[in-house]
C-alpha positions as CSV (number, residue, x, y, z in Angstrom):
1,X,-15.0,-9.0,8.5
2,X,-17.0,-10.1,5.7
3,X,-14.1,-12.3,4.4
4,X,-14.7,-14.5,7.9
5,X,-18.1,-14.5,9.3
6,X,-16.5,-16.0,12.9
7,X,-20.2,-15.8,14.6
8,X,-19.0,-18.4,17.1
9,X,-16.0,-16.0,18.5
10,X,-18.4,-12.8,18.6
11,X,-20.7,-15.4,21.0
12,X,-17.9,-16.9,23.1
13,X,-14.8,-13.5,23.0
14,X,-13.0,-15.8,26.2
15,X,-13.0,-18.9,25.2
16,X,-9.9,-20.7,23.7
17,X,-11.6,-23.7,23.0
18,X,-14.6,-21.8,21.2
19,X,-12.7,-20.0,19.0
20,X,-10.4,-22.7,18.2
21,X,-13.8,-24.3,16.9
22,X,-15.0,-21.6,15.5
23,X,-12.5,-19.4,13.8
24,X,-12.6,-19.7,9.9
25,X,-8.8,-18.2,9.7
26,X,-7.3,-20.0,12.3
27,X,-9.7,-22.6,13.3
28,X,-11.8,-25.4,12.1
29,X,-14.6,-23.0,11.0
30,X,-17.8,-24.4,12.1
31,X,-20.3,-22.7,10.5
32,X,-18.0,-19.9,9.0
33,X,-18.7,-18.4,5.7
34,X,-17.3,-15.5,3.9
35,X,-19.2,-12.9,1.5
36,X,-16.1,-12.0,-0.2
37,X,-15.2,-13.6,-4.0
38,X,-11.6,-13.8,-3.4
39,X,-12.2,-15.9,-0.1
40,X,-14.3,-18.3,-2.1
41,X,-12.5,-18.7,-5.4
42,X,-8.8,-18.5,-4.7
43,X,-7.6,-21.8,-4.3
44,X,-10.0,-24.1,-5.0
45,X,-11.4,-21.9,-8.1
46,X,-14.8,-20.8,-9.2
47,X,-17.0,-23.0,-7.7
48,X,-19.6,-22.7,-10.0
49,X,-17.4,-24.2,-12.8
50,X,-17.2,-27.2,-10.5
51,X,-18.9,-30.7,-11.6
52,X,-21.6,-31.8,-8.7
53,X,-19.6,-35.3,-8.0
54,X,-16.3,-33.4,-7.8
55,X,-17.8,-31.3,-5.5
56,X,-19.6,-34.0,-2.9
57,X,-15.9,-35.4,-3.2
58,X,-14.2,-32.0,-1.8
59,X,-17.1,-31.6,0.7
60,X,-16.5,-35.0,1.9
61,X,-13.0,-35.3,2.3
62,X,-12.9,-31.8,3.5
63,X,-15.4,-33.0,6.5
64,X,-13.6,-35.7,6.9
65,X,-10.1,-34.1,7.4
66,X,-11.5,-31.2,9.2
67,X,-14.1,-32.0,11.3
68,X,-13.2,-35.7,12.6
69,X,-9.6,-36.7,12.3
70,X,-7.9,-33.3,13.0
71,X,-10.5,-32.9,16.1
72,X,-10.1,-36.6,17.1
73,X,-6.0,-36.2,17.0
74,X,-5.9,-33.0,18.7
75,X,-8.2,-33.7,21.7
76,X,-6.7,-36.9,21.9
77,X,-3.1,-35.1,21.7
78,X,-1.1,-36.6,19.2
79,X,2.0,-35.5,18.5
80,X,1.3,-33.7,21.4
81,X,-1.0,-31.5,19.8
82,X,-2.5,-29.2,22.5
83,X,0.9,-28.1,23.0
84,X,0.5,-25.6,19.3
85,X,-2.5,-23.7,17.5
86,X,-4.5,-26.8,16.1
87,X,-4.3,-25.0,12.9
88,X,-1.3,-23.2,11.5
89,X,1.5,-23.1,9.4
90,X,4.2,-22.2,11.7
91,X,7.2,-24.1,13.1
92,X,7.5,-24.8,16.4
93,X,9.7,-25.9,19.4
94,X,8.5,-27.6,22.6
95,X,7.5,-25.1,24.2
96,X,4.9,-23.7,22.0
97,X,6.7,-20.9,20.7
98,X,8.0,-19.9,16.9
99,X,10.8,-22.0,16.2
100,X,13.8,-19.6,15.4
101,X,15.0,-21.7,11.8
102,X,17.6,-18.6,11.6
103,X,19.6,-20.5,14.4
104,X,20.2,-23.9,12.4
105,X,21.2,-22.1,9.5
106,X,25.0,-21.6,9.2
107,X,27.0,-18.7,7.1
108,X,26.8,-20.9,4.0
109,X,22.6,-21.0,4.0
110,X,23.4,-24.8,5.0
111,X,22.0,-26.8,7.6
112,X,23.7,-26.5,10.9
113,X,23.6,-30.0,13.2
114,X,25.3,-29.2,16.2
115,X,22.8,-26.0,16.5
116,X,19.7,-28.2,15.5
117,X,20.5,-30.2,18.8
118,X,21.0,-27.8,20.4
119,X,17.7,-26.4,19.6
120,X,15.6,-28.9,19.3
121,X,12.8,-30.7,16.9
122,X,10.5,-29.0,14.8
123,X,7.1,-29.5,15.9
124,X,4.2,-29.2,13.3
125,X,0.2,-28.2,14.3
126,X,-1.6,-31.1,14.0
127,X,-3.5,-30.3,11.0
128,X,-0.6,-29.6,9.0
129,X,0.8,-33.0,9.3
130,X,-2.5,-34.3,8.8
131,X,-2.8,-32.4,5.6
132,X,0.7,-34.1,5.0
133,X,-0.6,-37.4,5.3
134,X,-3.6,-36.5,2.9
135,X,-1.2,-35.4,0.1
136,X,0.6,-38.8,0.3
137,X,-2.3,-40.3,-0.1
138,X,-3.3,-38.5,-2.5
139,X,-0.4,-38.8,-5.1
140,X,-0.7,-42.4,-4.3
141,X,-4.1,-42.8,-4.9
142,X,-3.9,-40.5,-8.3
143,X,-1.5,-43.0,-10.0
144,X,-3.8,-45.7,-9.1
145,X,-6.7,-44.0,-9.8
146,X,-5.6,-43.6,-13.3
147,X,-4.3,-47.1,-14.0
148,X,-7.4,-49.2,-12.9
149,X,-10.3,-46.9,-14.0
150,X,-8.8,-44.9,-17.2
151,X,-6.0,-47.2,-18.3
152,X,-7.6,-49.6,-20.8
153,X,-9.4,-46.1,-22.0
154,X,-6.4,-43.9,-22.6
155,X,-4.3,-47.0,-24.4
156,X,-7.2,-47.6,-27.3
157,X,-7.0,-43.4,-27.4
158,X,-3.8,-43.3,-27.8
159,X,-3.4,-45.8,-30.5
160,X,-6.3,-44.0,-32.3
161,X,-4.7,-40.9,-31.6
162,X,-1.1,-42.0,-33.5
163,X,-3.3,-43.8,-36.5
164,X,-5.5,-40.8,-36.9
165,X,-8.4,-42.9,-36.0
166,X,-12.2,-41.8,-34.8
167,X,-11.3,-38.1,-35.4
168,X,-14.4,-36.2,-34.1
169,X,-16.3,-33.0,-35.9
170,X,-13.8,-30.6,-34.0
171,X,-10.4,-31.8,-35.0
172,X,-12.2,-31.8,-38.7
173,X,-13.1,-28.2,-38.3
174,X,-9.4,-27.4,-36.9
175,X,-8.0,-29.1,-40.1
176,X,-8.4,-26.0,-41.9
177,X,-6.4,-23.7,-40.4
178,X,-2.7,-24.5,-40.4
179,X,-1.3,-26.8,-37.1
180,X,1.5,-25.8,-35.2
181,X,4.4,-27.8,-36.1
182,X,6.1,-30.3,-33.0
183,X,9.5,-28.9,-34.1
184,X,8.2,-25.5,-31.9
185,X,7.7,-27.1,-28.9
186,X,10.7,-29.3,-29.0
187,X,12.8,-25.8,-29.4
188,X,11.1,-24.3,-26.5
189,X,11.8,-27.0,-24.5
190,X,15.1,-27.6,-24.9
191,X,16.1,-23.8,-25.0
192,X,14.3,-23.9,-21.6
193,X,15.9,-27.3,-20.2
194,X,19.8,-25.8,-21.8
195,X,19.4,-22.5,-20.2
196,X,18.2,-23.9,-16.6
197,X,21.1,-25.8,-16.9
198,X,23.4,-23.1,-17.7
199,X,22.0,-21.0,-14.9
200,X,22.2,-23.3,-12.2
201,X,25.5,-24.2,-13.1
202,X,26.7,-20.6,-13.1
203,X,24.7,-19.5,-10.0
204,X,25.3,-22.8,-8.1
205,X,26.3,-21.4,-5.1
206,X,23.1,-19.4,-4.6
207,X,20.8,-21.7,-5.8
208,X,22.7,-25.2,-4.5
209,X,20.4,-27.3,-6.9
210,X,22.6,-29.8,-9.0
211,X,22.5,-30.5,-12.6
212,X,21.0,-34.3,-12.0
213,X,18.3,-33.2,-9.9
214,X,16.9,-30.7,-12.3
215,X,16.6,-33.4,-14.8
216,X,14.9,-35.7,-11.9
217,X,12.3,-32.9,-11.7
218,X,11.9,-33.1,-15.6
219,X,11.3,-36.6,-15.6
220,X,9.0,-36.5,-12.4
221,X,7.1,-33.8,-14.4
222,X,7.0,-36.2,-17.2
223,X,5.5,-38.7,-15.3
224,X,3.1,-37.2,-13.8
225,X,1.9,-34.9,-16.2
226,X,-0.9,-37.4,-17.8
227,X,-2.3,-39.1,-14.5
228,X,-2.9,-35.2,-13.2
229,X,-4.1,-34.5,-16.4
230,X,-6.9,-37.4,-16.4
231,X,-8.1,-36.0,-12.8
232,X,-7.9,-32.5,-13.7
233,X,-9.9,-32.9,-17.3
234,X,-13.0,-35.1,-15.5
235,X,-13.4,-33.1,-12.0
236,X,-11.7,-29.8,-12.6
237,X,-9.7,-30.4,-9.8
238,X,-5.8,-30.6,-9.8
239,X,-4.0,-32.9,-7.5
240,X,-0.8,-31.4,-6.7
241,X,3.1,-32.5,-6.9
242,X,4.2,-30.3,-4.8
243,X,4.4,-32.5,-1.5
244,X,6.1,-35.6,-3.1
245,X,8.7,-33.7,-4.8
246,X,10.1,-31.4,-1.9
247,X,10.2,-35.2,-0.4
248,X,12.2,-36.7,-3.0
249,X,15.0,-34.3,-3.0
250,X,14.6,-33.5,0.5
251,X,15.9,-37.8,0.7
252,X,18.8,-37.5,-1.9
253,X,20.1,-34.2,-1.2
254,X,19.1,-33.1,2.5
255,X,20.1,-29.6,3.9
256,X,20.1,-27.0,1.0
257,X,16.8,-25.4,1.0
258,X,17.6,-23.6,-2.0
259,X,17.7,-26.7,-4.3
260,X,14.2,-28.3,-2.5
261,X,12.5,-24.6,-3.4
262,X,13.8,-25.0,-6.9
263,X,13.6,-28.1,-7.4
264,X,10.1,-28.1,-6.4
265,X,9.5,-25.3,-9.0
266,X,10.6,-27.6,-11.9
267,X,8.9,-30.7,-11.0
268,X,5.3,-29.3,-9.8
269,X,5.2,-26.1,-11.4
270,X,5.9,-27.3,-14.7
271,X,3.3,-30.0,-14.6
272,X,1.0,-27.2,-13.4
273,X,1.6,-25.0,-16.0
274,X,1.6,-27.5,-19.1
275,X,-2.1,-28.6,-17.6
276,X,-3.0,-25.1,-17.7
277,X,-1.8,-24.9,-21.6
278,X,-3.6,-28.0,-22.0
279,X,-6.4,-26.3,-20.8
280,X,-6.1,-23.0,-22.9
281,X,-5.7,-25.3,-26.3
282,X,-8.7,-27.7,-25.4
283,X,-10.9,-24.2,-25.0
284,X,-9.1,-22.8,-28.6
285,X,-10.2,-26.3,-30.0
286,X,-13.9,-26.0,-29.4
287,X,-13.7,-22.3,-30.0
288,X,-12.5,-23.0,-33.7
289,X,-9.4,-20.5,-32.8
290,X,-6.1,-21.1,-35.1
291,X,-3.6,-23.0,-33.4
292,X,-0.6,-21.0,-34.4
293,X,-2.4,-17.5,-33.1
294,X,-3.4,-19.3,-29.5
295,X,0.2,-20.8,-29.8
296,X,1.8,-17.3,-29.6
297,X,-0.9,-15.7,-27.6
298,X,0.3,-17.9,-24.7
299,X,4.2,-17.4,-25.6
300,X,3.2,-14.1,-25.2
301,X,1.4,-14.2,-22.4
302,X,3.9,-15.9,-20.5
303,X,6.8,-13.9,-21.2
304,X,5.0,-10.5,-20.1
305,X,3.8,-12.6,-17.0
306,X,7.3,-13.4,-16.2
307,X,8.6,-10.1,-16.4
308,X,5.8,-8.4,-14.7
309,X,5.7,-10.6,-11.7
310,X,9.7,-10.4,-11.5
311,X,9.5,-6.9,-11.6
312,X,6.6,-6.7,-8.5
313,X,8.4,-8.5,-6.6
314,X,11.5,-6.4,-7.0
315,X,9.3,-3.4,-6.4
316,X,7.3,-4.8,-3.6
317,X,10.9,-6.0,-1.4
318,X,11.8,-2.2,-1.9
319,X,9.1,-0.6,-1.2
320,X,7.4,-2.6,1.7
321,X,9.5,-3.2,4.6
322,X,9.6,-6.4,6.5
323,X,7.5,-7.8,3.9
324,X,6.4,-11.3,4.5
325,X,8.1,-11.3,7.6
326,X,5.2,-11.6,10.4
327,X,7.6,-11.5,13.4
328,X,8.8,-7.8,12.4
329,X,5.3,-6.5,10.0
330,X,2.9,-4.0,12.1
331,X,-0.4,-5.4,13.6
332,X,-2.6,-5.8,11.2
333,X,-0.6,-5.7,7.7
334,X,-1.6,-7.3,5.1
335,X,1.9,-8.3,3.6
336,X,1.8,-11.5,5.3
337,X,2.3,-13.6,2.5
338,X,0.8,-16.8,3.1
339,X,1.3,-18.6,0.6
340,X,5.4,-17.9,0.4
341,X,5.3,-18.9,4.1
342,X,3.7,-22.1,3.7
343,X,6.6,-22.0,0.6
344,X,9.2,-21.4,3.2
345,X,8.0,-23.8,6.4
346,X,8.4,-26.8,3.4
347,X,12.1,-25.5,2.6
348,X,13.1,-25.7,6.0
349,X,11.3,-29.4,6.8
350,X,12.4,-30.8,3.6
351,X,15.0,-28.8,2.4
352,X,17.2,-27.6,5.1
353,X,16.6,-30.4,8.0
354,X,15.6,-32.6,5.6
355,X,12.2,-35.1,5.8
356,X,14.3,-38.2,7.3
357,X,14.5,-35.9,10.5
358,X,11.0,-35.0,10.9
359,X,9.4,-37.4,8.6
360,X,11.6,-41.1,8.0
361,X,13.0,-43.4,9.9
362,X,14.4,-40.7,12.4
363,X,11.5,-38.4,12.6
364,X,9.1,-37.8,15.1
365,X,6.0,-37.8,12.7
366,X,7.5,-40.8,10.8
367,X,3.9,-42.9,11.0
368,X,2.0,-40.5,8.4
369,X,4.3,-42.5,6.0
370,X,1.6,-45.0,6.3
371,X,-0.7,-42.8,4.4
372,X,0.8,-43.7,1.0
373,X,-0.5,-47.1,1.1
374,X,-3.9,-45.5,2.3
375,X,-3.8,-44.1,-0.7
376,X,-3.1,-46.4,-3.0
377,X,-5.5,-48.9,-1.6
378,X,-8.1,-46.7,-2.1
379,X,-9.4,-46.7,-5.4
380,X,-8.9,-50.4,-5.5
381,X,-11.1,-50.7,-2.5
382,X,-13.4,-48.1,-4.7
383,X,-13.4,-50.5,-7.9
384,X,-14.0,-53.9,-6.1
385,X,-17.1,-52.3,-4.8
386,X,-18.5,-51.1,-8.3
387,X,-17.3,-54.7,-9.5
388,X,-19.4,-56.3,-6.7
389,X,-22.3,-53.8,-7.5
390,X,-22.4,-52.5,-10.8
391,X,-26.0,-51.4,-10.7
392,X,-25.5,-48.7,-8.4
393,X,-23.6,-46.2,-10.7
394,X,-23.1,-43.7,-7.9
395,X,-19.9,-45.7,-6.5
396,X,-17.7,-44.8,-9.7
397,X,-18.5,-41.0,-8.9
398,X,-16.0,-41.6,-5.5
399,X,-12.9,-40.1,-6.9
400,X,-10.4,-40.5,-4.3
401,X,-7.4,-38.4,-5.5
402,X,-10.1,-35.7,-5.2
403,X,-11.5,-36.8,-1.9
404,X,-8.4,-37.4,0.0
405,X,-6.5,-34.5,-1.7
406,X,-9.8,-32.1,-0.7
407,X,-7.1,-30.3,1.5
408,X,-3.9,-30.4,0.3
409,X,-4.5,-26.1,-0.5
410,X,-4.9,-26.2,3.7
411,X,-2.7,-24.6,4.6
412,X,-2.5,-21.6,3.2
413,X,-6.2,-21.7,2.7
414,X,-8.8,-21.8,5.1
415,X,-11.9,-23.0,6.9
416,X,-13.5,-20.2,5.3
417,X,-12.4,-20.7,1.7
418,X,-13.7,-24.4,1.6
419,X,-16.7,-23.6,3.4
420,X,-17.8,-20.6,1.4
421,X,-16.9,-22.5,-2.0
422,X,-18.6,-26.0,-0.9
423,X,-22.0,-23.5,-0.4
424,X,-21.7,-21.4,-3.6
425,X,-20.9,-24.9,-5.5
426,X,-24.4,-26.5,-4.1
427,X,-26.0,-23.8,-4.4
428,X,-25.3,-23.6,-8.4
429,X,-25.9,-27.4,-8.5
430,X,-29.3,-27.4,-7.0
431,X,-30.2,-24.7,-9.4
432,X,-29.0,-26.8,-12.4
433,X,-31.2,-29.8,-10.9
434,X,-34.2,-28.1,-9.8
435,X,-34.7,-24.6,-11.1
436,X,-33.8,-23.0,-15.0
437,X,-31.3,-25.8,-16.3
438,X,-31.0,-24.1,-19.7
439,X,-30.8,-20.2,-18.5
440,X,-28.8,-21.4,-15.7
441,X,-26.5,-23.6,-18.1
442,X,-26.3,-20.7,-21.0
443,X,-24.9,-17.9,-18.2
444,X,-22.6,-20.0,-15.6
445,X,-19.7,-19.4,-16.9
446,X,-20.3,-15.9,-18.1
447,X,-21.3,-15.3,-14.7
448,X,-18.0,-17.4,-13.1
449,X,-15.9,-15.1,-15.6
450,X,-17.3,-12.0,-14.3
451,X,-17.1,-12.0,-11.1
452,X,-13.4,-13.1,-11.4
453,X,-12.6,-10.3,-13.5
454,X,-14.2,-7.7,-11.4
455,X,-12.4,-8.9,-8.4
456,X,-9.0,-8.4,-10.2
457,X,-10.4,-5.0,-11.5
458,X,-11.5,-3.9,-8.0
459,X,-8.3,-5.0,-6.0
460,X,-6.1,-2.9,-8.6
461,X,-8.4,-0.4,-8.4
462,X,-8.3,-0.1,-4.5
463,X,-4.6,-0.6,-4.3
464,X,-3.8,2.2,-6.8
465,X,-6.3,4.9,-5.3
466,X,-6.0,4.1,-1.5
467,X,-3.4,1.3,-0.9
468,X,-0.9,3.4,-2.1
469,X,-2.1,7.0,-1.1
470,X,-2.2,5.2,2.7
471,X,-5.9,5.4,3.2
472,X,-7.6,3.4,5.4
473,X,-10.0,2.5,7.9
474,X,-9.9,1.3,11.3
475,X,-13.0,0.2,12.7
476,X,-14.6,-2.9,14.1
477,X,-15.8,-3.8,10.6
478,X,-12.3,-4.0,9.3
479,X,-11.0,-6.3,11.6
480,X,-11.0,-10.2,9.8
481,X,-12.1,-13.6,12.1
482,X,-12.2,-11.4,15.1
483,X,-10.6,-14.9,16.7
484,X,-7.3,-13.9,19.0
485,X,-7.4,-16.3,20.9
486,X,-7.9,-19.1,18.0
487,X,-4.0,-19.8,17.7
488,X,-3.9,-20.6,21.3
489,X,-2.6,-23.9,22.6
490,X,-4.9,-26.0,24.7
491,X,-2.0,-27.9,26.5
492,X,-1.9,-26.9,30.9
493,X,1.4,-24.6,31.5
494,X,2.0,-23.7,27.5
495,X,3.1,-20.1,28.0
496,X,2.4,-18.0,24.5
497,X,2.6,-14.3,23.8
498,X,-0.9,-12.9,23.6
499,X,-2.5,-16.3,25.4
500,X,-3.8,-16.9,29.0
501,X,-1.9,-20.1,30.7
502,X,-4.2,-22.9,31.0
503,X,-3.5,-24.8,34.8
């Protein structure tokens, strides 16, 4: 319960519309917070390694998203919202139930037409396609973003950067210990880029992803790698591909779900990944740690990482029955995966139906297209205003990948998460601004660090002594949101397992 402080379902137990308000699981969360570390710092990070600016940016476009257009659109039933949960991440049909994607898949894990007529459209809740429409925008506005406010900037740095020009004290301090050489990271790469090859070549009938479209999700990671970057290194936030390329491939090669999975994997997570290396070799740099030992602690790192998460997840399908399957899992499980089913609703939209179904020219939601220009015109609309009023310095702080990309991690992530991490975050900035800058400033990070660390500690701790001995307990306290009746639909004659039809 402490993860989802629901206070406005304990007040209203009956009411649909209350709890709908008021659930931070499965609701818009007004006034939901959660005392638990892993609800505040799992998707959006620690807050209190947040910059203030980036910060009033989530917090606005969170509001925005959540607490006026989503409300707005649902009330006003668009797409004909009230007929679904106005916040969730499953699939439905017309009638308000689970969509059954098993029906409009044939033997071949290929898309099935004749069944998907026979079925029916998918229908999304209405915050999902709204948080659709906020990471079109968001990509869109990221590319701009970059060109008209860091453009001339990162041209002069990069000409300075080939002539080994204005080096600064900490590259002179590095030039003692020995570099690592470029020839390393060109053999990684293409041993990585050969063998992906090979693999989906050999296992092309389970994985369906051609050769060309891997190496369109190498140059989209390409691309994209330094605009992301730019955001990511001045407000600690990440803008995400993840949208845009399950949309790409979803276009050229509809109806294999397999390939929009993988080819999602090499065109965002790659680009997530090399940021995150980034990041570890900027921290080595100020820390004055030799290239070549950070170089192979990462190599390292990542090959144990592979092989340990490869082998939990083998372990995990054996050992935990139904897992991720919320149909078939016990009341109150916690393998419910949310994440991998947010993963899996996007393979079925754009890879196995395909987004020119749901989301082009033939789709139902086809207007949230719009939202790329939105986007795009948004930091222009940000720059003329600092052009017509450069004395008031607070308009170049409006970062709009950041603002309109405040809730692309919605879903899986939560009311709760956001609102919990947009309190911690100005909570730590008021104390920088008003009380202890220095002491404050010296143990941040330290403190950010340890409370991550004991959170991991704690959860393996817990898992291996009661998790896995099977002891629990089952009380009112151990029950999370408390909000049944949250993933109702508000539409009149909407009949739903475990809901009261509304007349």
């Amino acid at each position: 319960m402490l993860t989802s402080l629901s206070w406005l379902c304990w007040i209203f137990p009956k009411s649909v519309l209350a709890q709908q308000i008021g659930s931070g699981l499965h609701g818009l969360g007004v006034g939901v917070i959660g005392l638990d570390w892993s609800s505040i710092s799992s998707y959006l990070g620690s807050p209190l390694a947040s910059p203030w600016f980036a910060t009033a940016n989530i917090a606005a476009g969170y509001g925005l998203v959540t607490y006026v257009i989503t409300p707005l659109a649902y009330w006003l039933n668009v797409y004909k919202a009230k007929n679904f949960p106005i916040f969730s991440d499953d699939l439905f049909s017309a009638t308000g139930q689970s969509y059954n994607t098993s029906a409009i898949i044939d033997s071949n894990f290929h898309f099935d037409a004749d069944a998907y007529d026979q079925e029916g459209q998918i229908y999304l809740s209405i915050f999902l396609v709204i948080s659709y429409a906020a990471s079109f925008a968001c990509l869109a506005a990221t590319v701009v973003h970059v060109l008209i406010f860091h453009g001339r900037e990162l041209r002069e740095l990069s000409k300075s950067a080939f002539k080994q020009k204005n080096i600064d004290v900490h590259t002179k301090l590095m030039r003692r210990y020995n570099q690592v050489p470029e020839w390393w990271f060109t053999c990684i790469l293409l041993t990585n880029i050969v063998a992906t090859l090979f693999v989906i070549e050999y296992y092309k009938s389970q994985l369906q992803i051609p050769w060309w479209a891997f190496l369109l999700a190498c140059g989209l990671a390409f691309f994209f790698t330094l605009p992301l970057a730019v955001i990511t290194a001045t407000t600690n936030q990440t803008p995400g591909l993840n949208v845009i390329t399950e949309y790409i491939i979803g276009y050229l090669y509809p109806g294999y779900p397999m390939a929009n999975m993988c080819f999602k994997v090499y065109g965002y997570i790659s680009v997530k990944q090399s940021i995150l290396f980034l990041q570890d070799f900027k921290l080595g740099h100020y820390m004055k740690i030799p290239p070549r030992s950070m170089f192979m602690a990462q190599v390292c790192g990542t090959l144990i990482s592979a092989l340990v998460h490869l082998g939990t997840s083998w372990w995990l399908m054996d050992t935990v029955p139904n897992i991720c399957d919320r149909a078939l899992l016990p009341p109150g499980s916690p393998w419910t995966c949310p994440s991998d089913h947010v993963f899996y609703d996007a393979s079925v939209i754009y890879g196995l139906i395909g987004p020119r179904l749901i989301l082009g020219d033939m789709g139902y939601y086809n207007s949230i297209n719009w939202s790329f220009l939105v986007g795009a015109l948004a930091p222009i609309i940000v720059w003329l205003l600092h052009k017509a009023f450069p004395s008031q310095k607070w308009i170049t702080l409006i970062t709009t990948p950041v603002l309109l990309g405040a809730t692309i991690y919605m879903p899986p992530a939560t009311s709760v998460n956001y609102n919990s991490w947009i309190v911690v975050a100005f909570l730590s900035g008021f104390v920088v601004y008003r009380y202890h800058h220095d002491w404050w400033g010296r143990h941040n990070y330290v403190l950010s660090g340890a409370l991550d660390a004991g959170l991991a500690f704690m959860a393996v701790l817990l898992y291996v002594s009661l998790d896995m001995e099977g002891v629990g307990l089952e009380w009112w306290g151990s029950t999370p949101d408390a909000c049944p009746l949250a993933s109702c639909p508000a539409a009149e004659g909407i009949l739903v397992d475990g809901c009261l039809v509304i007349s």
